[in-house]
DSSP file (Angstrom, degrees, kcal/mol; ACC not computed):
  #  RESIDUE AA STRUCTURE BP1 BP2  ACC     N-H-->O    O-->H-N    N-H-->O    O-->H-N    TCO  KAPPA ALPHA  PHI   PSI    X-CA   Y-CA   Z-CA
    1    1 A X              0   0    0      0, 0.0     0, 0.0     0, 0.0     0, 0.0   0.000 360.0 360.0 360.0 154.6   24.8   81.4   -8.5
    2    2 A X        -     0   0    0    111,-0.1     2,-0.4     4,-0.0     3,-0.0  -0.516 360.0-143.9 -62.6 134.1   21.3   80.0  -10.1
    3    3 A X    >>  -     0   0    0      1,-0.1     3,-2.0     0, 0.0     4,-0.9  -0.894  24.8-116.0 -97.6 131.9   20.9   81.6  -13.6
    4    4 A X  T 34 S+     0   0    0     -2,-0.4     3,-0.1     1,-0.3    -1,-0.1   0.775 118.8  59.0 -31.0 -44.6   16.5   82.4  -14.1
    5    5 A X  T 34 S+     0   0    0      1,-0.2    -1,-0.3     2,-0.1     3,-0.3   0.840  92.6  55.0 -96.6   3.1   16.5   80.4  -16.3
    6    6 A X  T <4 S+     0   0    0     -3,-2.0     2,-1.9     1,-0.2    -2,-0.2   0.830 103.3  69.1 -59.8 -42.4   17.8   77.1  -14.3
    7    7 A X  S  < S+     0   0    0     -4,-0.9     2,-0.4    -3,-0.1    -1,-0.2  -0.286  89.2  67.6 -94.2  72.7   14.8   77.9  -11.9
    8    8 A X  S    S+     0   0    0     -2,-1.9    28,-0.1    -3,-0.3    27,-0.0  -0.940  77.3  43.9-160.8-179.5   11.7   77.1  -14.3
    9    9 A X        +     0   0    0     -2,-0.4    27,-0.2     1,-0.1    26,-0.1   0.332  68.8 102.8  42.9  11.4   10.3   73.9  -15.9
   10   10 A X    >   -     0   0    0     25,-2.0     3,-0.8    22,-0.1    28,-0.3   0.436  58.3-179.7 -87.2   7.2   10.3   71.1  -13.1
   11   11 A X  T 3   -     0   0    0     24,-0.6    26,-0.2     1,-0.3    25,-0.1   0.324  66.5 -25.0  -1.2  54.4    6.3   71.8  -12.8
   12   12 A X  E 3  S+a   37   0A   0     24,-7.5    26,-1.4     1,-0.4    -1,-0.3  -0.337  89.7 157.9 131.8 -59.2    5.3   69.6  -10.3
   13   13 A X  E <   -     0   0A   0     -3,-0.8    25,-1.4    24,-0.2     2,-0.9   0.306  37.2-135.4 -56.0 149.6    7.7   67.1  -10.4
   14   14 A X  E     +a   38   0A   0     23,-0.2    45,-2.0    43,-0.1    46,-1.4  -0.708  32.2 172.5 -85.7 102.2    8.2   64.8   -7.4
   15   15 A X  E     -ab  39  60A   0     23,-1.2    25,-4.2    -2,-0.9     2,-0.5  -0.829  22.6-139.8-114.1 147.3   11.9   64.5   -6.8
   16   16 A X  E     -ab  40  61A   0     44,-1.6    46,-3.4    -2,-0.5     2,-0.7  -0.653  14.5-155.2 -89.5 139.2   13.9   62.7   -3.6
   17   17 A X  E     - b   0  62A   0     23,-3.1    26,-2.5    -2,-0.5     2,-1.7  -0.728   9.9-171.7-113.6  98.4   16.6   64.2   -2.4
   18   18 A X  E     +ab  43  63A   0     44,-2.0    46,-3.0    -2,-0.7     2,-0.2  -0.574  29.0 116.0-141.0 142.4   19.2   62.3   -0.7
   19   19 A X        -     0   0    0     24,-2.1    23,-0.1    -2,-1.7    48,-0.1  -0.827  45.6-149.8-170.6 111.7   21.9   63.7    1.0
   20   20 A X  S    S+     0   0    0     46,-0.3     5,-0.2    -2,-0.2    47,-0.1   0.754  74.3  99.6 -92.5 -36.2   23.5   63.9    4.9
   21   21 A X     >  -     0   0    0      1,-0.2     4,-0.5     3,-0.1     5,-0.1  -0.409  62.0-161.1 -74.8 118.1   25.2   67.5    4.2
   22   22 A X  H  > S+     0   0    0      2,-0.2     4,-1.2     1,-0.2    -1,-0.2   0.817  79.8  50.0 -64.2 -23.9   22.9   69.5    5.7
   23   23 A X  H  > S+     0   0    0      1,-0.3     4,-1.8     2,-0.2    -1,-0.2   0.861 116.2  40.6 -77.7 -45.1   24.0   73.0    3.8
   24   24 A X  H  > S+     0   0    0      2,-0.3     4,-1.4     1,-0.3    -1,-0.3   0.459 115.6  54.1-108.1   5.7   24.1   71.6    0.2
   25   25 A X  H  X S+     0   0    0     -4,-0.5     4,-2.3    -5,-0.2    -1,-0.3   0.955 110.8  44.8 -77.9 -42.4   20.6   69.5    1.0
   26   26 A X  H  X S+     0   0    0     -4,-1.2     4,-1.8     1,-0.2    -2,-0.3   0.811 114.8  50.1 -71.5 -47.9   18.7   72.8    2.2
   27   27 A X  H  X S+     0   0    0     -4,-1.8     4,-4.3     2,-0.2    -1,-0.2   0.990 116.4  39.0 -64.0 -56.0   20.3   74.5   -1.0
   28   28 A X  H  X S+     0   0    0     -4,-1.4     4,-2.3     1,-0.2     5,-0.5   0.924 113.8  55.5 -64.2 -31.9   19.0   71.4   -3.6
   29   29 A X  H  X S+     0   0    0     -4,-2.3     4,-1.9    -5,-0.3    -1,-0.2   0.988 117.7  36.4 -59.4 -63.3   15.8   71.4   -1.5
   30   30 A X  H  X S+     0   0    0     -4,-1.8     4,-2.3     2,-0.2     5,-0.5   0.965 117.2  45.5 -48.0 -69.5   15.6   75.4   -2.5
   31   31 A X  H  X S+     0   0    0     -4,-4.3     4,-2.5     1,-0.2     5,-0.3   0.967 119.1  46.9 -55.9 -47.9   17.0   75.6   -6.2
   32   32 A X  H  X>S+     0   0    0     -4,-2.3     5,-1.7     1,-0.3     4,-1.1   0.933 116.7  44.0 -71.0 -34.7   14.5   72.3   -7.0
   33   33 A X  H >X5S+     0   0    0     -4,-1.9     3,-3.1    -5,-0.5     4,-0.5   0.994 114.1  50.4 -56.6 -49.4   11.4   74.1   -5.1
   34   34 A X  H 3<5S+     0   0    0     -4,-2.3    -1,-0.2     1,-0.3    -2,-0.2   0.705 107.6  55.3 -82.2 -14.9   12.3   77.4   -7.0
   35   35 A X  H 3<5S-     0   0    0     -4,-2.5   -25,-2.0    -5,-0.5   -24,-0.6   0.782 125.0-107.3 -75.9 -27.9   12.3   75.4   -9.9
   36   36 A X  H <<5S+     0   0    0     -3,-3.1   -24,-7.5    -4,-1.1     2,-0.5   0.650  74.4 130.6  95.1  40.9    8.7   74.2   -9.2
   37   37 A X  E  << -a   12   0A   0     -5,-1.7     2,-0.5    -4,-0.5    -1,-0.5  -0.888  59.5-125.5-114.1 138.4    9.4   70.6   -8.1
   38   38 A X  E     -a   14   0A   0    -26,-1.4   -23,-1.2   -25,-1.4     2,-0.2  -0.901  27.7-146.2-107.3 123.5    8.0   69.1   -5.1
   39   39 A X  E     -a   15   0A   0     -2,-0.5     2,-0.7   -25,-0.2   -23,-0.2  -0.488  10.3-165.1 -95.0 150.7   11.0   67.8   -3.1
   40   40 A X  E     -a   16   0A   0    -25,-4.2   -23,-3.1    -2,-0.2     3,-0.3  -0.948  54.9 -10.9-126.4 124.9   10.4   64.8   -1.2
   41   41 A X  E     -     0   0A   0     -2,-0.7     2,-0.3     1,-0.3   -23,-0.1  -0.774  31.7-143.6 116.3-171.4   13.5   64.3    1.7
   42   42 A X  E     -     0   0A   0    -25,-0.3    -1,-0.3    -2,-0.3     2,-0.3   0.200  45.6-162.2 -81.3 149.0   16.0   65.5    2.2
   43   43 A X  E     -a   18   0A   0    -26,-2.5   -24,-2.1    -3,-0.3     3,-0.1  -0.721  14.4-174.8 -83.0 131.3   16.8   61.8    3.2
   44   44 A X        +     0   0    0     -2,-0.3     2,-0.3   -26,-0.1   -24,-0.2   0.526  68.6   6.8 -98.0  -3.8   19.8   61.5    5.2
   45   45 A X  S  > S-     0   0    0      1,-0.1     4,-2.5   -26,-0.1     5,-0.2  -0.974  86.8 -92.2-162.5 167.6   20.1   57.7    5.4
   46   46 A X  H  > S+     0   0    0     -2,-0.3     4,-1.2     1,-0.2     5,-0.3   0.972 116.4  59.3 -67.1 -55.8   18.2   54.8    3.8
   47   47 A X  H >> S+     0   0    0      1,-0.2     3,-3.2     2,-0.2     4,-2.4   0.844 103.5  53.5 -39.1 -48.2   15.6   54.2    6.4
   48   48 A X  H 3> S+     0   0    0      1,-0.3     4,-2.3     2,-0.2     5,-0.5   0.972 113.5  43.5 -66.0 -43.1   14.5   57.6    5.9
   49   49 A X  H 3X S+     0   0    0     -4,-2.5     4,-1.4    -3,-0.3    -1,-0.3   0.800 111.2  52.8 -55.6 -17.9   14.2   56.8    2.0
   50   50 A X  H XX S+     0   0    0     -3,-3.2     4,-1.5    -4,-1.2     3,-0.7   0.968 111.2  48.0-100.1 -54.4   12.6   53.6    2.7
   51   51 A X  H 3< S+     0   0    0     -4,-2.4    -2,-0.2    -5,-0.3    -1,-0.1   0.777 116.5  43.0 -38.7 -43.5   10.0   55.7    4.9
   52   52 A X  H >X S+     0   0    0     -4,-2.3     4,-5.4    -5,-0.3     3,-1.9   0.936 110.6  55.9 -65.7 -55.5    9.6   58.0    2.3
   53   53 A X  H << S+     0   0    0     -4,-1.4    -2,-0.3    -3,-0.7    -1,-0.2   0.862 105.5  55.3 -55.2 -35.4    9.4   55.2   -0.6
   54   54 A X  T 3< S+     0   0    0     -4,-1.5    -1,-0.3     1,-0.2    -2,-0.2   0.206 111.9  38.9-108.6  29.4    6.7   53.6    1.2
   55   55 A X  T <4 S+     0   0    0     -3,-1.9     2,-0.5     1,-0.3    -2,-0.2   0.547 126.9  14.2-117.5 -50.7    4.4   56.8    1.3
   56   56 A X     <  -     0   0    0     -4,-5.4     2,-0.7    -5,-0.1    -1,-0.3  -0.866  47.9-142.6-142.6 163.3    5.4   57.8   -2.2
   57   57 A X        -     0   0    0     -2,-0.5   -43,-0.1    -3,-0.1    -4,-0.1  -0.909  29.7-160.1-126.8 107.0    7.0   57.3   -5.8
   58   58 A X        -     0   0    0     -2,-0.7   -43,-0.2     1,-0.1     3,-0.1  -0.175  35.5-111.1 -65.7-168.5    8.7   60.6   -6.9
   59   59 A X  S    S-     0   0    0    -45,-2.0     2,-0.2     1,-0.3   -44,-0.2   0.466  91.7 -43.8-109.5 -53.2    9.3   60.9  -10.8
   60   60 A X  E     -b   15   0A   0    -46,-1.4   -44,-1.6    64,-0.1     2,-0.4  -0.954  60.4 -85.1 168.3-171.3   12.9   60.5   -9.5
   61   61 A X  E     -bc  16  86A   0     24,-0.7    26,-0.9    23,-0.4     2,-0.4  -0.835   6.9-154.8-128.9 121.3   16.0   61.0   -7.3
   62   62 A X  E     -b   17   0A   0    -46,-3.4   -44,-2.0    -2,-0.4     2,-0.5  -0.933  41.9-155.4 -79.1 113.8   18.8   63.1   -6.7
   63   63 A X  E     -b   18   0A   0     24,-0.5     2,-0.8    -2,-0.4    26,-0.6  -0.903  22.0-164.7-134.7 117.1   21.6   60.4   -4.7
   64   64 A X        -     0   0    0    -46,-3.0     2,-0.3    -2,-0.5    26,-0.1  -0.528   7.1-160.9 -85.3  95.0   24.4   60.7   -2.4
   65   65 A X  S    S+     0   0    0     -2,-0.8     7,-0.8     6,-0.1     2,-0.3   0.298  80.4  53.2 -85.3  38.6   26.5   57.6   -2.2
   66   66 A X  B     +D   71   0B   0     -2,-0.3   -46,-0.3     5,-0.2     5,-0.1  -0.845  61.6 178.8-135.6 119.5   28.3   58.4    1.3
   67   67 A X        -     0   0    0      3,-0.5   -21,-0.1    -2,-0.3   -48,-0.1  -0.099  66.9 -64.3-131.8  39.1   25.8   59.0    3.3
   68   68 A X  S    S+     0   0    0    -23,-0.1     3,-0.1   -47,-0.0   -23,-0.0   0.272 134.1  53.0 115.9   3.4   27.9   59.8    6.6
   69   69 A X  S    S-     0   0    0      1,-0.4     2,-0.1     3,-0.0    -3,-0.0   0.345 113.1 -79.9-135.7  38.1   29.2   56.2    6.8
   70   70 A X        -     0   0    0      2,-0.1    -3,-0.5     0, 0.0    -1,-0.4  -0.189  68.8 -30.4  91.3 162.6   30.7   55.4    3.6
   71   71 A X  B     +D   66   0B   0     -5,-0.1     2,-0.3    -2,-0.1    -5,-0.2  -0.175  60.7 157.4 -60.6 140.6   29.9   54.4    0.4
   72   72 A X        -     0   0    0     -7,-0.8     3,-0.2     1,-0.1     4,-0.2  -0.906  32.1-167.7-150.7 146.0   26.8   52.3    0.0
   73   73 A X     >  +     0   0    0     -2,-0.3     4,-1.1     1,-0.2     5,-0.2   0.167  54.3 117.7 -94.9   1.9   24.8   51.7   -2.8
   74   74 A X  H  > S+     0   0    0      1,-0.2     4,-0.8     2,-0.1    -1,-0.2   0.980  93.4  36.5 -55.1 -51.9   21.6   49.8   -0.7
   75   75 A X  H >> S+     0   0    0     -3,-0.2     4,-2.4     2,-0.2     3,-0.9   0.933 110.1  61.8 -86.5 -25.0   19.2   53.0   -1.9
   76   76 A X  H >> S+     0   0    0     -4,-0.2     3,-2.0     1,-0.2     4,-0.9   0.885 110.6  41.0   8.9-112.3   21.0   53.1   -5.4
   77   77 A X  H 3X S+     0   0    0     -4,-1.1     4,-0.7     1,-0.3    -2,-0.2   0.171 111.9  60.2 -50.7   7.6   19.6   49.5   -5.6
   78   78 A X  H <X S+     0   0    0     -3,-0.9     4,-2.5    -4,-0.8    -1,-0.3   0.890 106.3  42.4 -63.2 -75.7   16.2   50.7   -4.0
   79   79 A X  H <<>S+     0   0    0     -4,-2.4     5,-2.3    -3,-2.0    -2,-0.2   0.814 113.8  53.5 -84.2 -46.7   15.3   53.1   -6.5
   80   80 A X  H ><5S+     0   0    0     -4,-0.9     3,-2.3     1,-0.3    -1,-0.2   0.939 106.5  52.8 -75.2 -63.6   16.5   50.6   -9.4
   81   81 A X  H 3<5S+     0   0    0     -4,-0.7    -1,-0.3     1,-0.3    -2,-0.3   0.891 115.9  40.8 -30.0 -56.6   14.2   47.7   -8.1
   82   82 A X  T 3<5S-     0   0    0     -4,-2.5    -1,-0.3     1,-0.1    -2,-0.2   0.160 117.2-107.9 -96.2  24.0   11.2   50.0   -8.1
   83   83 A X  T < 5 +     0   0    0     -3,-2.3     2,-1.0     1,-0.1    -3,-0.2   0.777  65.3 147.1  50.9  28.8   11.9   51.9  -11.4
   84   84 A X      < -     0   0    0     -5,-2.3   -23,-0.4    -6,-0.2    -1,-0.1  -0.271  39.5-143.2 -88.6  76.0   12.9   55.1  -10.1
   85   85 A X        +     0   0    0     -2,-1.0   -24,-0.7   -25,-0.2     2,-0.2   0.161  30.4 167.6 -51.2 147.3   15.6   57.0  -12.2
   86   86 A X  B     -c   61   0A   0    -26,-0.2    19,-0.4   -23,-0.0   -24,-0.2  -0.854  28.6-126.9-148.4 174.0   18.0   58.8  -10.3
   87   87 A X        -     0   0    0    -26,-0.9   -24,-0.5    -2,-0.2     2,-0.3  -0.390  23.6-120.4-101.8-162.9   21.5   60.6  -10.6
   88   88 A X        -     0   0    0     17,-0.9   -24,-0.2    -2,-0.2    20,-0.1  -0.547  26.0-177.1-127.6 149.3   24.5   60.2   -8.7
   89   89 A X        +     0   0    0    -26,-0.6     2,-0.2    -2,-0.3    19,-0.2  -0.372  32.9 138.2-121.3 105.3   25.7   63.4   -6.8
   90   90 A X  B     -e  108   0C   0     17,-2.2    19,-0.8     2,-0.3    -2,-0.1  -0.587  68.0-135.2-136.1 164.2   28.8   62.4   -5.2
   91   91 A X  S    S+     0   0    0     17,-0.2     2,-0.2    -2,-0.2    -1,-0.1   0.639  86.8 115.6 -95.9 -17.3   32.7   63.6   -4.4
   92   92 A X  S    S-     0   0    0     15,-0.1    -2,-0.3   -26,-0.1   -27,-0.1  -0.403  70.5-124.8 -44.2 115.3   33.0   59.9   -5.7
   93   93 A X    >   -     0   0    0     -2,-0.2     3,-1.1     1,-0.1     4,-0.1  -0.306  29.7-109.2 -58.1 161.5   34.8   58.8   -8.9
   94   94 A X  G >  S+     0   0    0      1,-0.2     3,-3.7     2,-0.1    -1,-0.1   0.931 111.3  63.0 -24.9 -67.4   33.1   57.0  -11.2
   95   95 A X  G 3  S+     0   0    0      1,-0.3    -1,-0.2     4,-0.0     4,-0.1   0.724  92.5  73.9 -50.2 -16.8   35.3   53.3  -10.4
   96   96 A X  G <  S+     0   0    0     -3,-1.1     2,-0.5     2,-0.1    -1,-0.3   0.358  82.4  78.9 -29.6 -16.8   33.8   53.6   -7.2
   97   97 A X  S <  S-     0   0    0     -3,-3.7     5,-0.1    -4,-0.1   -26,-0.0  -0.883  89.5-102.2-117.6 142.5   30.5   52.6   -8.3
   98   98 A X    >   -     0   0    0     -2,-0.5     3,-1.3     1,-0.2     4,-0.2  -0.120  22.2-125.7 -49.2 138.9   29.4   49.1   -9.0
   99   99 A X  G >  S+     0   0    0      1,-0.2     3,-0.7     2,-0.2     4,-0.3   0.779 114.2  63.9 -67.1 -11.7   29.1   47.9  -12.9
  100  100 A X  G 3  S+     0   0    0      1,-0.2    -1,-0.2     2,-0.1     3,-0.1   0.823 116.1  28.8 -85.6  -2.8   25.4   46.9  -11.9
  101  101 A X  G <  S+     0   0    0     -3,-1.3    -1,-0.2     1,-0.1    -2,-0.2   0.192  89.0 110.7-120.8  18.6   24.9   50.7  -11.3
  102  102 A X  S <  S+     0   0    0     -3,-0.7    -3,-0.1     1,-0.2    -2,-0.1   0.833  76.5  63.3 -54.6 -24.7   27.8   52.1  -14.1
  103  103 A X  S    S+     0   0    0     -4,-0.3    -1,-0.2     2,-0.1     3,-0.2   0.918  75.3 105.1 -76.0 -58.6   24.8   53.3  -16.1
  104  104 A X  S    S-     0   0    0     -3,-0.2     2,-0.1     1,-0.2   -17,-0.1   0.122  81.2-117.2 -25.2 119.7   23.7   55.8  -13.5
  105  105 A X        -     0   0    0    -19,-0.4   -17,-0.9    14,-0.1     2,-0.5  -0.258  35.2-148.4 -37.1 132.4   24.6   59.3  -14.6
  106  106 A X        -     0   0    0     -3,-0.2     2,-0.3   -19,-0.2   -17,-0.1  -0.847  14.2-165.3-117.9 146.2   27.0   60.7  -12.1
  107  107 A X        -     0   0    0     -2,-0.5   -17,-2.2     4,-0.0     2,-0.3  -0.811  16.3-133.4-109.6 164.1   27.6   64.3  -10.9
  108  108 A X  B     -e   90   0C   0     -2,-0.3     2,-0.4   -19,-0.2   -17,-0.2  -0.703  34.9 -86.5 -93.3 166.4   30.6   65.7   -8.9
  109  109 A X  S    S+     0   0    0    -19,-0.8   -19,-0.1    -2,-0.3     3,-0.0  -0.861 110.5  40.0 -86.9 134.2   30.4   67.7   -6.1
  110  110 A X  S    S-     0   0    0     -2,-0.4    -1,-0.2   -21,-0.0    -2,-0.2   0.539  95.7-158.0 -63.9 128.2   30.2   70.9   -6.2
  111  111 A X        -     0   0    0     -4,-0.1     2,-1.1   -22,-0.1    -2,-0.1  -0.360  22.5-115.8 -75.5 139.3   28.0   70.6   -8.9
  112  112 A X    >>  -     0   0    0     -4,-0.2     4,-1.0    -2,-0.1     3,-0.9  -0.749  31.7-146.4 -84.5 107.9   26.8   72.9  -11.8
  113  113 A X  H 3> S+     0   0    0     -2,-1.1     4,-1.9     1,-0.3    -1,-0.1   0.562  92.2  49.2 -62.2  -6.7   23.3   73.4  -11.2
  114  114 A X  H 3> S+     0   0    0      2,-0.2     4,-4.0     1,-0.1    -1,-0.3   0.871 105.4  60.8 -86.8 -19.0   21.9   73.6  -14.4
  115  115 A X  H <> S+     0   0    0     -3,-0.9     4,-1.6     2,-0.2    -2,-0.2   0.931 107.2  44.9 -19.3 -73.6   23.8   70.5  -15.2
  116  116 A X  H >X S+     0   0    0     -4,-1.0     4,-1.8     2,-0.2     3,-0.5   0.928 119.0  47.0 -53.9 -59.3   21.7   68.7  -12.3
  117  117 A X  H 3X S+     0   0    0     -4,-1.9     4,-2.9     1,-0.3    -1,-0.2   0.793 105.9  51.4 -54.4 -53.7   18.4   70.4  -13.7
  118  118 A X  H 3X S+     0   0    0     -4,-4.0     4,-4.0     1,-0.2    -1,-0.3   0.892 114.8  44.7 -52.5 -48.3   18.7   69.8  -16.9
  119  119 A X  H <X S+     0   0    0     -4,-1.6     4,-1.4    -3,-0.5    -2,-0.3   0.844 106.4  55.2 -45.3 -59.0   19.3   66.1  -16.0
  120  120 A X  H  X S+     0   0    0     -4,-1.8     4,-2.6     2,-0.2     6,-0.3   0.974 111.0  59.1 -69.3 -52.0   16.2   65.8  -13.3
  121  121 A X  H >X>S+     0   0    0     -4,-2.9     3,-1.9     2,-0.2     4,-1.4   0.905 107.8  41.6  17.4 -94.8   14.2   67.2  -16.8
  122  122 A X  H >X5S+     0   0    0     -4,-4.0     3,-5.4     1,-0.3     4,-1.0   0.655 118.9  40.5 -39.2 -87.8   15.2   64.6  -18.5
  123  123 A X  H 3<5S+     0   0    0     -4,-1.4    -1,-0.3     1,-0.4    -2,-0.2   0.531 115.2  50.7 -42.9 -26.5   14.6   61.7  -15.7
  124  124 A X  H <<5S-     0   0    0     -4,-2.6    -1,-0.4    -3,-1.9    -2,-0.2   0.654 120.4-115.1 -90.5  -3.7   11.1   63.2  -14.4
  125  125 A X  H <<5S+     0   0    0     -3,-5.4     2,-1.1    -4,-1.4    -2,-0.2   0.489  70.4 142.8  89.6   6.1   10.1   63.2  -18.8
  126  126 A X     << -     0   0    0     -5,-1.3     3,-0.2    -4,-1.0    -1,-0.1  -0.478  51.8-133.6 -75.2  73.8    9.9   67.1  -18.7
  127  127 A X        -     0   0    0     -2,-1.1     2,-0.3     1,-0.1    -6,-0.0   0.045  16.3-115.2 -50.5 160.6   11.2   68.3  -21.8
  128  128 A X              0   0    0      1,-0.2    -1,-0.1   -10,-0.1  -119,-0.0  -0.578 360.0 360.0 -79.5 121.2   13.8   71.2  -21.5
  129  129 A X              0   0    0     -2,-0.3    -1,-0.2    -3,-0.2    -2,-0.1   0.520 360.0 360.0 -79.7 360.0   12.3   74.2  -23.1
């Protein structure tokens, strides 16, 4: 379960969420609200990120590299192009992911959520109290 203090300090920030599992999107969409981040998705496929991208620029991205038809990295390399830092959160290993995107933190699935938090922190500039 979310520990109190895992839901504080995202004040404001705009993060994208993308992710096709409906259960665990509606969960990230909740812990990141309850956090005080404004969630921008959930995205279930790139158009919908590109839709999104060309309304707004989050702070940064939570990103699912199977996104119901295998891996692809096209919004990866979205978000890179346009300077958005993002994580990985994926049932993928690491060697799965391209060396031009090795840098990318990666999470596993199921995830520890203060893990993730602490981590969208960092990427949106919020220090962690």
């Amino acid at each position: 379960m979310i520990r109190e203090k895992a839901l504080s300090g995202l004040a404001g920030a705009c993060i994208l969420v993308v992710e096709d599992e409906f259960y665990l999107a509606a969960e990230l969409k909740e812990t990141l609200e309850l956090a005080g981040g404004n969630v921008l998705g959930p995205c279930s496929h790139a158009g919908a990120v590109s839709q999104v991208l060309d309304r707004t620029i989050p702070d940064c991205a939570i990103v699912d590299i199977n996104l119901g038809t295998g891996p692809s990295f096209d919004t990866a390399k979205n978000l890179l192009a346009r300077g958005i830092p993002f994580v990985f959160l994926t049932g993928y290993d690491a060697a799965s992911i391209p060396s031009q995107l090795a840098h990318v933190e990666r999470f596993a699935k199921p995830v520890e959520i203060d893990l993730l938090l602490t981590a969208v922190k960092r990427l949106a500039g919020i220090a962690d109290t």
